[in-house]
C-alpha positions in Angstrom: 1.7 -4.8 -11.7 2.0 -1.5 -10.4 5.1 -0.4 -8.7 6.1 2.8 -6.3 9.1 4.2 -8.0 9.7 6.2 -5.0 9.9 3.1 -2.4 12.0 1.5 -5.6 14.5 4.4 -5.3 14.9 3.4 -1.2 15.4 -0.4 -1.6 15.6 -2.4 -4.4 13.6 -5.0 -2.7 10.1 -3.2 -3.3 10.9 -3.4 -7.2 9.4 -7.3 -6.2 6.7 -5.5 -4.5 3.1 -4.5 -6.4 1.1 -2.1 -4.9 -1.9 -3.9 -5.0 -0.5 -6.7 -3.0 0.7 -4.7 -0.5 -2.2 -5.0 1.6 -2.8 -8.5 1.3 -2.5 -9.9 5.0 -2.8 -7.1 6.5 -3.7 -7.7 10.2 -4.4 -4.5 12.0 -6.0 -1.0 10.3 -3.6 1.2 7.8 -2.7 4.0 9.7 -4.7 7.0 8.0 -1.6 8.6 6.0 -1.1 5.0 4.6 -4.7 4.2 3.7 -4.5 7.8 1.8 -1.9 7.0 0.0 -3.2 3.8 -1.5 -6.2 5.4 -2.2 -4.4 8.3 -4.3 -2.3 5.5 -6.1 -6.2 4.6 -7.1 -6.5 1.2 -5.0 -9.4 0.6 -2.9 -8.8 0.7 0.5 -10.8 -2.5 2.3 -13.2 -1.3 5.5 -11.2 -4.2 7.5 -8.2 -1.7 6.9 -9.4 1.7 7.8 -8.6 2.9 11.5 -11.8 4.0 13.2 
């Protein structure tokens, strides 16, 4: 499990959080800075989840 030590220095909740269940469930598009973020972290970004 992966885990964003910057997002774990804002709340100690994400430190439950992996970064590849982060999009899980999503139900609308990433918004483009998010979708390039996960992809820099080295996850695949889904199609279902990239704005048009």
């Amino acid at each position: 499990m992966r885990t964003c030590p910057f997002l774990n220095n804002i709340h100690a909740a994400t430190k439950a959080m992996s970064l590849e269940q982060a999009m899980s469930g999503l139900p609308m598009p990433l918004h483009p800075g998010a979708a390039r973020f996960y992809k820099e972290k080295g996850l695949t970004v889904p199609a279902s989840l990239m704005a048009n």
